[in-house]
C-alpha positions as CSV (number, residue, x, y, z in Angstrom):
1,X,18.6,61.1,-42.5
2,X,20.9,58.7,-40.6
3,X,23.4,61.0,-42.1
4,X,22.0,63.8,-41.1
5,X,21.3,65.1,-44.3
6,X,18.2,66.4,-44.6
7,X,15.9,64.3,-47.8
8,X,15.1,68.2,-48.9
9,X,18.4,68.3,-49.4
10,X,19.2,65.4,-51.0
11,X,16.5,65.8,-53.6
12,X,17.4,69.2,-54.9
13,X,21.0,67.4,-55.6
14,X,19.4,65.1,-57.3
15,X,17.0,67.3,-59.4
16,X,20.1,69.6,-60.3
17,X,22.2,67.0,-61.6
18,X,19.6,65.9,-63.4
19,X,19.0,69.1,-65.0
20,X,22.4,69.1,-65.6
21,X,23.1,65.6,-67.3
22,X,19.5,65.8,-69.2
23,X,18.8,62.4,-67.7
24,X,17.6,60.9,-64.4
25,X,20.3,60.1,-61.2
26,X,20.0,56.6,-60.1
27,X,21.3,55.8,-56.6
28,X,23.3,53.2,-56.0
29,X,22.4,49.8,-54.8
30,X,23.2,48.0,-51.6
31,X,26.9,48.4,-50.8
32,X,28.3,46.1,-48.8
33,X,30.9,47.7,-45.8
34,X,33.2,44.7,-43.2
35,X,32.9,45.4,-39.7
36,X,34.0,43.9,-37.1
37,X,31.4,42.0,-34.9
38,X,31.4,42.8,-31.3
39,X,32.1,40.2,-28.7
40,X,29.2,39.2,-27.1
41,X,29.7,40.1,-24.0
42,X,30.4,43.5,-24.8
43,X,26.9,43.9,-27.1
44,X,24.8,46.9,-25.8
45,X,21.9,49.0,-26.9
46,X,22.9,52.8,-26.4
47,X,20.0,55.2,-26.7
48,X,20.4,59.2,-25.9
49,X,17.2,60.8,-25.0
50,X,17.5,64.7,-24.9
51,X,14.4,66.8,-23.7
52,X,15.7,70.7,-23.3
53,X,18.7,71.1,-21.3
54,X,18.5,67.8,-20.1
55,X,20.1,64.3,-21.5
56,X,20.0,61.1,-20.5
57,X,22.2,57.8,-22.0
58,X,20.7,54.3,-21.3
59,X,22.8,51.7,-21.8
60,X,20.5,48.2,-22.8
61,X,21.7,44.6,-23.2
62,X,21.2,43.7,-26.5
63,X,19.7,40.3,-25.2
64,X,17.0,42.1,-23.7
65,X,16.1,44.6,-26.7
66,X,12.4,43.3,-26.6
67,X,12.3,45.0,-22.7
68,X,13.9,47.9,-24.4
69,X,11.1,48.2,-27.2
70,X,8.5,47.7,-24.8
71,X,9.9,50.3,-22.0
72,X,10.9,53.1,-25.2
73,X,7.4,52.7,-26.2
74,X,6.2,53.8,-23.0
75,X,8.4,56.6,-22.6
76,X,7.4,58.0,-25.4
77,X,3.5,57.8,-25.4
């Protein structure tokens, strides 16, 4: 889904290879990827919120993300 690949999707891949190979598909474990931290000063939470037409980018400090939580929650009761 954070790919946004559809889990429909990715289950009838799976269940055709495994028709194919006559044995079940494992997934991978946990791969680990390098990136590059962001200075501090420069750490941000970015949320888009899209209702129609309209869309709206709120940029949040990431050291006030429990405001954030608390604020998204209400905009989305």
């Amino acid at each position: 889904m954070a790919h946004g690949i559809n889990a429909n999707i990715v289950h009838g891949w799976r269940k055709a290879a495994r028709e194919r190979s006559g044995q079940a598909v494992t997934m991978p474990g946990f791969v680990p990827l390098a990136i590059e931290a962001a200075p501090a000063a420069d750490r941000h939470i970015e949320v888009e919120v899209r209702r129609g037409a309209v869309s709206m980018t709120i940029t949040w400090p990431l050291s006030a993300s429990a405001e954030m939580t608390t604020w998204m929650r209400e905009l989305l009761r």
